[in-house]
TORKOL-4160 file (C-alpha; in steps of 0.2 Angstrom, whole numbers, padded with zeros to 4 digits, m for minus):
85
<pt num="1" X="0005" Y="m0057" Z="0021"/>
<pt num="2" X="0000" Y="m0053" Z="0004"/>
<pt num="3" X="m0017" Y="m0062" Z="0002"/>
<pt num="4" X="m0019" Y="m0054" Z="0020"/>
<pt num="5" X="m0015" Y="m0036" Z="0011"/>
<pt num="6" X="m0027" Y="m0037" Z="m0002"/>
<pt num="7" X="m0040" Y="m0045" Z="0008"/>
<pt num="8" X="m0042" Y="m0030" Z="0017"/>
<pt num="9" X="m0040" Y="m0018" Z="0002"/>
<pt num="10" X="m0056" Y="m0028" Z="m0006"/>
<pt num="11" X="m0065" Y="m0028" Z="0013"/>
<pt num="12" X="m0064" Y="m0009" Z="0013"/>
<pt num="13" X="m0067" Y="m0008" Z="m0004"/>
<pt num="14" X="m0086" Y="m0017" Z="0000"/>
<pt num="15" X="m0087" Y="m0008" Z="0017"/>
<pt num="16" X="m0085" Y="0010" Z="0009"/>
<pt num="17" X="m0099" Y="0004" Z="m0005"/>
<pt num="18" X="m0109" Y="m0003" Z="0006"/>
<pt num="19" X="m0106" Y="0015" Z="0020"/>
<pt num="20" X="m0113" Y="0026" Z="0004"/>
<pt num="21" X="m0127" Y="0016" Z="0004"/>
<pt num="22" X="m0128" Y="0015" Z="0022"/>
<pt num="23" X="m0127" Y="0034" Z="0023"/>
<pt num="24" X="m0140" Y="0039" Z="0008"/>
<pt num="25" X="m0153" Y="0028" Z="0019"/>
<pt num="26" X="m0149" Y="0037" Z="0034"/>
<pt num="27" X="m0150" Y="0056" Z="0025"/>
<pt num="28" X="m0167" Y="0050" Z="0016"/>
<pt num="29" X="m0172" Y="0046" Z="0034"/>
<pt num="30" X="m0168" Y="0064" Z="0042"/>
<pt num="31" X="m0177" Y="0070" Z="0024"/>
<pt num="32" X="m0160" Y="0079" Z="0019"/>
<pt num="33" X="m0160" Y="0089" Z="0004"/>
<pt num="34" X="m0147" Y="0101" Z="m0006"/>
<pt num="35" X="m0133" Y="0106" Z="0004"/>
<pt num="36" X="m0136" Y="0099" Z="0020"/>
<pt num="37" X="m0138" Y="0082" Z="0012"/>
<pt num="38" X="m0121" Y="0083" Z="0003"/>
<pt num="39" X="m0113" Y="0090" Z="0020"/>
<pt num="40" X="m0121" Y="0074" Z="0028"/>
<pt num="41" X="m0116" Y="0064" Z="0015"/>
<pt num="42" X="m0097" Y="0068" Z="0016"/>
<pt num="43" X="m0097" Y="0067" Z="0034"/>
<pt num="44" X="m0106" Y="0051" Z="0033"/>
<pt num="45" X="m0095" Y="0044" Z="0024"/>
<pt num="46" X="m0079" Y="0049" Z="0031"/>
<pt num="47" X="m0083" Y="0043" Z="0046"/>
<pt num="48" X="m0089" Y="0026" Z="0040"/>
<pt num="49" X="m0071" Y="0023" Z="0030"/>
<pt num="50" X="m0061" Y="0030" Z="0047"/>
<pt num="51" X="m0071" Y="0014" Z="0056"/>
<pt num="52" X="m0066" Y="0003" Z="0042"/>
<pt num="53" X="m0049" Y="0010" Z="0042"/>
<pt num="54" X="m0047" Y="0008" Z="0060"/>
<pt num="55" X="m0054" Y="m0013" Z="0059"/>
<pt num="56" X="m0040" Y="m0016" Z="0045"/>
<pt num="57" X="m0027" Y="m0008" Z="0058"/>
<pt num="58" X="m0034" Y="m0017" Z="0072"/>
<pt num="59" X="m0033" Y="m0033" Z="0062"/>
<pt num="60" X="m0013" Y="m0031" Z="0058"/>
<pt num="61" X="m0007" Y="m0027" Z="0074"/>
<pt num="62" X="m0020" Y="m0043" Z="0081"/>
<pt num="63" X="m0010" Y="m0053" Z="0067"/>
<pt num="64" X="0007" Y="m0047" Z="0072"/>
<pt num="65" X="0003" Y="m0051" Z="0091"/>
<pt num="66" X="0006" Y="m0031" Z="0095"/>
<pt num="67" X="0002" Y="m0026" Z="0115"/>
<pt num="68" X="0001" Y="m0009" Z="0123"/>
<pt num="69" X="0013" Y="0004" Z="0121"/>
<pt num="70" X="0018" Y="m0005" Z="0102"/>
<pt num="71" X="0001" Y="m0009" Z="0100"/>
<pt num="72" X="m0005" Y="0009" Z="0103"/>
<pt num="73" X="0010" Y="0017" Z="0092"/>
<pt num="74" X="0006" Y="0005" Z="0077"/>
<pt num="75" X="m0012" Y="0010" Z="0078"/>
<pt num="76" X="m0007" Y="0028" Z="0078"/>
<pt num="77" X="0003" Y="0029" Z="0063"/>
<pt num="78" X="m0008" Y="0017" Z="0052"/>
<pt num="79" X="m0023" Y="0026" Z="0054"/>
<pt num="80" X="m0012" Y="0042" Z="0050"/>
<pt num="81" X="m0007" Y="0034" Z="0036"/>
<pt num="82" X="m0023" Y="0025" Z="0030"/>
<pt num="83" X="m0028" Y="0044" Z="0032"/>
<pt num="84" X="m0015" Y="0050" Z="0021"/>
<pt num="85" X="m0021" Y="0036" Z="0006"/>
């Protein structure tokens, strides 16, 4: 459980690097400059660590055999807290 635990904290580690990245192409792209490029930017990469949040989530509750209504409430209350961090 453990090596499972920091597996995922070094997963979202790369994936958020990789999300910056992934959003400076994209605001480049658009040809975003000033402060719509930093409101982009922050967006961007909210939502790119929300994803990778939710894969981590998804990935427990798969590991912990979780279905419907505990499944659901599980991915409820670890995205809030994965929201929290």
């Amino acid at each position: 459980m453990k090596k499972l635990i920091a597996l995922l904290i070094v997963a979202f580690a790369a994936t958020t690097a990789y999300a910056a990245d992934d959003c400076a192409t994209k605001a480049a792209e658009k040809k975003l400059a000033g402060a719509a490029k930093n409101s982009f930017m922050k967006k961007c990469t909210k939502d790119a660590g929300a994803a990778t949040e939710n894969a981590a989530c998804a990935a427990t509750a798969k590991e912990k055999k979780l279905a419907g209504a505990a499944k659901n409430s599980f991915m409820k209350k670890c995205s809030a807290d994965a929201a929290a961090k």
